[in-house]
C-alpha positions in Angstrom: -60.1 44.3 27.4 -56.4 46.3 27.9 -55.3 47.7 24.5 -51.7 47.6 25.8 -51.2 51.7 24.9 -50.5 54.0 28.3 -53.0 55.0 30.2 -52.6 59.0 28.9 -53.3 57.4 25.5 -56.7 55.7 26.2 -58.1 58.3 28.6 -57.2 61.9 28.2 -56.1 64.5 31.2 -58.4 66.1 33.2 -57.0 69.1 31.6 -58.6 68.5 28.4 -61.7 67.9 29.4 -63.1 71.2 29.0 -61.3 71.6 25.5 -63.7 68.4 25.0 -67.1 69.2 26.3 -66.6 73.0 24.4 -69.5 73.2 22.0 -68.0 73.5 18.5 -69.2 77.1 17.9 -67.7 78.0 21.2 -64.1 76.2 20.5 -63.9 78.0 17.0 -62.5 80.9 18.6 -59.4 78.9 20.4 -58.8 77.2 17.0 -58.7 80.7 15.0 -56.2 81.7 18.0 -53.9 78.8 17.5 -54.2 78.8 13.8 -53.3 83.0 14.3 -50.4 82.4 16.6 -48.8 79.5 14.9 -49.0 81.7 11.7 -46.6 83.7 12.9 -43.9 80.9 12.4 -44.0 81.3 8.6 -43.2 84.6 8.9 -40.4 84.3 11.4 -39.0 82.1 8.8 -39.2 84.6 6.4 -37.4 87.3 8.5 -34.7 84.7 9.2 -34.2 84.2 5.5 -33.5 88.1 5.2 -37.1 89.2 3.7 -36.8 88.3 0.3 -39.2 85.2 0.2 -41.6 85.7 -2.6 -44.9 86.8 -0.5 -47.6 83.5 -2.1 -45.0 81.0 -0.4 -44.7 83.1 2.8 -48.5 83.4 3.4 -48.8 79.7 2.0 -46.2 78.4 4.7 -47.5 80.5 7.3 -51.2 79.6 6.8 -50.3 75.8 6.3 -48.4 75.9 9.9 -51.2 77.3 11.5 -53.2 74.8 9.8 -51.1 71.5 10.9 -51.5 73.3 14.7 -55.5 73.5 14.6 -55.2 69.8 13.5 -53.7 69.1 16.8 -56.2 70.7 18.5 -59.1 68.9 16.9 -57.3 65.9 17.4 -56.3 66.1 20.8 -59.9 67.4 21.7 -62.2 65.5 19.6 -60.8 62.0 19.1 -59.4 58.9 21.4 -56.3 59.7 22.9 -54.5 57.4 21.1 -55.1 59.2 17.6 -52.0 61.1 18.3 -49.8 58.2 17.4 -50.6 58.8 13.6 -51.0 62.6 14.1 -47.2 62.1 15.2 -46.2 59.9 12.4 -48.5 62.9 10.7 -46.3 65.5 12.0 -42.5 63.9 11.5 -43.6 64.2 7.8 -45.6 67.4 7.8 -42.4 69.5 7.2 -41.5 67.7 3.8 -45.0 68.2 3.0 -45.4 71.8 3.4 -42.4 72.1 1.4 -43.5 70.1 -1.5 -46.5 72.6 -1.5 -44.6 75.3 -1.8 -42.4 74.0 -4.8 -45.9 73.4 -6.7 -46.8 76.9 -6.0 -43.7 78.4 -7.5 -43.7 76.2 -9.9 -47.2 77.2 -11.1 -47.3 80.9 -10.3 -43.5 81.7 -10.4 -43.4 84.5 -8.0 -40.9 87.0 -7.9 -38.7 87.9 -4.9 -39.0 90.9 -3.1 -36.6 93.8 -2.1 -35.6 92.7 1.5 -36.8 96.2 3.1 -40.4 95.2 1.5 -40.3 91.9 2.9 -39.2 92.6 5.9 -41.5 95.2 7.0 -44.3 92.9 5.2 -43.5 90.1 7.5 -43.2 92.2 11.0 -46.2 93.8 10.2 -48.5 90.5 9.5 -46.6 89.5 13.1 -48.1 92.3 14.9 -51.6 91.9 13.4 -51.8 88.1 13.7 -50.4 88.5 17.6 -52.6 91.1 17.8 -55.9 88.9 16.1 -54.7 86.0 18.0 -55.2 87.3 21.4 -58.5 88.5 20.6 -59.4 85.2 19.8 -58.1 83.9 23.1 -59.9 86.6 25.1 -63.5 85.5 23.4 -62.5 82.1 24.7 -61.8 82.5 27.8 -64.7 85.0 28.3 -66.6 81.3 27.6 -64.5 79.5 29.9 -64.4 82.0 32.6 -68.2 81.5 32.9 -68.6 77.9 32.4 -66.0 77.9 35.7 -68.3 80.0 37.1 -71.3 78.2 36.4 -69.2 74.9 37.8 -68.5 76.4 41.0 -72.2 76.9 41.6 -72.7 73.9 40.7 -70.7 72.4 43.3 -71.6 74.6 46.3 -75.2 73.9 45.3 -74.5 70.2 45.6 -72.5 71.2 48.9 -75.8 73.2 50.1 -77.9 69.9 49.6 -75.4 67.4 51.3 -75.7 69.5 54.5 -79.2 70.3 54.5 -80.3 66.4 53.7 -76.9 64.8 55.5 -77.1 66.3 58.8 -75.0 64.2 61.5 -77.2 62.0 63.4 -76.2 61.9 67.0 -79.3 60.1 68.5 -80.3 57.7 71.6 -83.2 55.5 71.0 -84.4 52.9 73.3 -82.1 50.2 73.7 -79.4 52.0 71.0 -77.5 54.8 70.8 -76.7 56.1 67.0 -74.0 57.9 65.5 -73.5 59.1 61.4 -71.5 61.4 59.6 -70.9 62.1 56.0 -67.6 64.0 54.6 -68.1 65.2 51.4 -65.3 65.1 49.0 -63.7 67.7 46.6 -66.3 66.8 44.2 -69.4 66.3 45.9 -70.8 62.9 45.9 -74.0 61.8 47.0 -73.5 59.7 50.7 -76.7 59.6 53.1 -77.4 58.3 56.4 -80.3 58.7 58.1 -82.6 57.5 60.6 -86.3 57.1 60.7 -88.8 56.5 63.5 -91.6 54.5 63.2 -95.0 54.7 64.7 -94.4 51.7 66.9 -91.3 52.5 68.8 -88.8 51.1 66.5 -86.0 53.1 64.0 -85.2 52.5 60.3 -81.7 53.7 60.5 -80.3 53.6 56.7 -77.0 54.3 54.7 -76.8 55.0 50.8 -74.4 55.8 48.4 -75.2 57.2 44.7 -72.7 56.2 42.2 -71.0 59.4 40.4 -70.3 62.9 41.6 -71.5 66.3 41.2 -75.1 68.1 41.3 -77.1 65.3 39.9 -75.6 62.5 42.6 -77.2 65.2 45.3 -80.5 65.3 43.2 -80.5 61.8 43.3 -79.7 61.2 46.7 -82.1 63.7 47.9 -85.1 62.0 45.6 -84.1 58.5 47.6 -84.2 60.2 51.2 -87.4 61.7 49.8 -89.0 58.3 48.8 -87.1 56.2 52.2 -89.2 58.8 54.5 -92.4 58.9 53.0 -92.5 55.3 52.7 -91.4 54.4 55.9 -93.7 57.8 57.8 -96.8 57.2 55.5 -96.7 53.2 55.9 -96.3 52.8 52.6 -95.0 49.5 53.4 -95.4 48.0 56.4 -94.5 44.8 58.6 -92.5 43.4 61.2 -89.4 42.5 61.9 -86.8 41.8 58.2 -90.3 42.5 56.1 -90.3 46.5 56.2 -86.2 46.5 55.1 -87.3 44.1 52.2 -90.4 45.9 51.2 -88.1 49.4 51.3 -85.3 48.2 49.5 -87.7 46.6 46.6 -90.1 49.9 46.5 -86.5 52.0 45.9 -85.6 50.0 43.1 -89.0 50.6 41.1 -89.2 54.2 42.1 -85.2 55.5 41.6 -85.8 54.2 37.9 -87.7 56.4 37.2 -86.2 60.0 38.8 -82.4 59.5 37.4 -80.1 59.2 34.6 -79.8 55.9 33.1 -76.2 55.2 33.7 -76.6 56.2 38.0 -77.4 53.8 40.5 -77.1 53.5 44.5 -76.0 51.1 47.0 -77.8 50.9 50.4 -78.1 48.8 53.7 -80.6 49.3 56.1 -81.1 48.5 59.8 -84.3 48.2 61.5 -83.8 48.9 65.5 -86.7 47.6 67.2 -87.4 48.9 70.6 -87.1 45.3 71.8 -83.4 45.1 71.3 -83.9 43.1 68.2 -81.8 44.2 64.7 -82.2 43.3 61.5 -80.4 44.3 58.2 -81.0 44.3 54.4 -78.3 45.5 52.0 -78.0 46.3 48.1 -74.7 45.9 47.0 -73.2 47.9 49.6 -69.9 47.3 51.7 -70.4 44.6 54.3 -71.2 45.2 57.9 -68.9 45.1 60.6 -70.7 43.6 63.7 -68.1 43.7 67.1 -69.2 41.3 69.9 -68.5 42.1 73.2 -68.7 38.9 74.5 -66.7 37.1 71.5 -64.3 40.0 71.7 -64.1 40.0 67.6 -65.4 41.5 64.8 -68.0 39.7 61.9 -68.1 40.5 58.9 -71.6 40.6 57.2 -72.0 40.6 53.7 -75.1 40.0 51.6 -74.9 38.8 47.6 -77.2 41.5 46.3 -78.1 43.7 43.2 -77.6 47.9 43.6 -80.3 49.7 43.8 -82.0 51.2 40.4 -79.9 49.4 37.8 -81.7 46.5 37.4 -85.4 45.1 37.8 -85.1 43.1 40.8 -88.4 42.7 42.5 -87.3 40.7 46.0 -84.7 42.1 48.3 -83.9 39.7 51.5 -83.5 41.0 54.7 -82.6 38.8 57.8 -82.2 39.3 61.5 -79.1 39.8 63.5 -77.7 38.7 66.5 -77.1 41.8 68.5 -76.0 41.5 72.4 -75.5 44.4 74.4 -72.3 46.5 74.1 -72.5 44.8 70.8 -71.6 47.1 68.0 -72.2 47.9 63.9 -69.9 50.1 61.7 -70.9 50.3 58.0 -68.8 52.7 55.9 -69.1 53.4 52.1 -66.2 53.1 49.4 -64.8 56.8 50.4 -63.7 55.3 53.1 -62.7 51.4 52.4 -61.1 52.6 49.0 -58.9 54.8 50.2 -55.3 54.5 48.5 -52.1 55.3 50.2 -48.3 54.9 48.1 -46.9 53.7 51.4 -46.0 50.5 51.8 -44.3 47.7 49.9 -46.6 48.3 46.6 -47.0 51.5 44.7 -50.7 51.9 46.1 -52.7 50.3 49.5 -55.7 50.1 50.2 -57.4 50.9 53.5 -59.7 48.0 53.4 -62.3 46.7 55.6 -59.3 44.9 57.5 -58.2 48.5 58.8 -61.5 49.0 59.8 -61.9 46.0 62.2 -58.8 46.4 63.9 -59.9 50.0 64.2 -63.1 48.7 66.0 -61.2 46.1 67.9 -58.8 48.9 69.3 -61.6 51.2 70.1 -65.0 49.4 70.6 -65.5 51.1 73.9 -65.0 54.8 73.0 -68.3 56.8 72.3 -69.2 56.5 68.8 -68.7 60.5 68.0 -64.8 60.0 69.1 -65.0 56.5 67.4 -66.0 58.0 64.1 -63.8 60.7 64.3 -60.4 58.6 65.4 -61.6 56.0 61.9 -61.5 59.7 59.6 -58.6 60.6 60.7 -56.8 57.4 60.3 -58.3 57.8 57.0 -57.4 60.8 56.3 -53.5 60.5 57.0 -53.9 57.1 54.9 -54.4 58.6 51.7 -55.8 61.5 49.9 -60.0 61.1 49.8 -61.2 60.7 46.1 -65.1 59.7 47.1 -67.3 61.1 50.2 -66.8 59.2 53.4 -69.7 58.3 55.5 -69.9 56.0 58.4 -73.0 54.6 60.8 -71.9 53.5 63.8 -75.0 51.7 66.1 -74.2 49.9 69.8 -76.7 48.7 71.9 -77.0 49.6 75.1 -80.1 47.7 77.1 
């Protein structure tokens, strides 16, 4: 359900995420730095007003600005978004407030005013040492932040490391097919797989998945699922002709992904069994359709299957069905990096690619090889819009 409050309100910069996942004994040392520097206002004040402030109402005024800043903070950091609306309200009345403290305080203690040479050099002074204090603070926290970047970066060129050690392009000819895939990771790694599989009678298990979510444990996860897909398919874990090996695979990756992620994670997946026979047949899990160009037809299908994602939800049967492949025939499955894609051309603020731009992409090109074919759709991509998601394609023709 929309609340109605802008976006920035309901779901906070990127900017502030780090602010948000700092452990509280680790953010303590920002909040002493902004309560230090904003400190330094009440004591500007004071030098304004000539140095002759009472010192109880300067410290009072000072500490209480510093004070109504740290509030911000914890705010800003460790509520909803949309807490700064009465934090503002807060603020417009914080002034008035701070002032009615300090009348109390006179009022109670009656402090004397000070010689302006003794106030003056009072309040340049406790500028100097809360400027001073206040950078300390700062440098503590960054020392923290500088290595949780660090440890980030790792992160991400570990998850790099795994997408090119288990994502290899596939550029394979197999009796009766030729087979082409390619994953391009994005900014923030993802975890996109193809891969093919030979059996022990000829025919190829040629597969396509794509882990929901980003970062170090989408690359665990995909790697546990390439993991399970090969030693299933290699150790005949399941086993059966024609659509029954794609259903059996699909259902035995549901019951065994449980169990090796995080609760929240799923996958989507299609497979495509390539019998040496020149029969296909498919079984997908929630995944983008398949686009199927007929030669002979001279148009492009589109092949979609009502399905459940993998490891969400126990499902315990997974149809797969044959297909209908001629030769010169050919399949193009991409995942959401690509179809997704958002461009601010155009009569509305934000496009999408679509699977529309990908059949008239195969229509145009059907005949090219599949590298040049693959390479020609990521680069229409690319100069579509900026890529949010990894982008992987199969691309399978048969050829006998």
């Amino acid at each position: 359900m929309k609340s109605g409050l802008p976006g920035w309100l309901v779901d906070p910069p990127k900017t502030l995420e780090q602010l948000r996942q700092t452990p509280w004994h680790q953010l303590l040392s920002a909040l002493a730095a902004v309560f230090l520097l904003f400190s330094v206002v009440g004591f500007l004040v004071d030098l304004s007003n000539g140095g002759t402030e009472p010192y109880l109402p300067v410290v009072t005024s000072a500490a209480y600005g510093g004070l109504v800043a740290v509030l911000w903070v914890v705010v800003v950091t460790r509520f909803p978004m949309y807490c700064i609306v009465p934090m503002a309200v807060f603020q417009f009345f914080s002034g008035t407030l701070g002032n009615q403290l300090v009348f109390w305080e006179e009022k109670i203690f009656r402090p004397r005013r000070v010689p302006a040479a003794e106030g003056l050099h009072f309040a340049v002074v406790a500028i100097m040492v809360l400027i001073l204090l206040s950078y300390t603070c700062f440098v503590r926290y960054m020392r923290y932040a500088g290595k949780e970047t660090f440890k980030l970066r790792n992160e991400l060129q570990l998850a790099h490391a795994i997408q090119k050690t288990l994502v290899p392009v596939l550029d394979l000819r197999l009796p009766g097919f030729e087979l082409y895939g390619i994953s391009r990771p994005s900014e923030k790694v993802g975890g996109d797989l193809v891969d093919a599989v030979p059996l022990r009678d000829g025919d190829t298990v040629a597969y396509m998945a794509d882990i929901a979510g980003h970062g170090l444990p989408a690359g665990i996860l995909m790697g546990r699922l390439k993991t399970s897909a090969l030693s299933a398919l290699l150790d005949k874990t399941i086993d059966g002709d024609g659509p029954v090996t794609l259903s059996l695979l699909i259902v035995l990756l549901n019951v065994v992904l449980p169990e090796v992620k995080e609760a929240h994670m799923y996958a989507t997946f299609t497979a495509l069994r390539l019998n040496a026979d020149g029969r296909v047949f498919y079984g997908m899990a929630a995944s983008p359709p398949i686009l199927h160009w007929s030669a002979a037809a001279q148009r492009v299908d589109c092949i979609e299957e009502a399905q459940f994602p993998l490891a969400l939800l126990p499902v315990d049967t997974f149809g797969a069905c044959e297909l209908v492949v001629e030769r010169g025939d050919l399949l193009l499955i991409a995942t959401d990096g690509i179809i997704e894609v958002r461009s601010k051309k155009g009569p509305k603020p934000e496009v999408e690619f679509g699977v529309g731009s990908l059949q008239s992409l195969m229509r145009a090109h059907a005949e090219m090889p599949l590298p040049e074919l693959a390479g020609t759709i990521l680069k229409t991509v690319q100069d579509f819009g900026k890529q949010l998601d990894d982008q992987t394609l199969l691309l399978v023709r048969r050829t006998a």
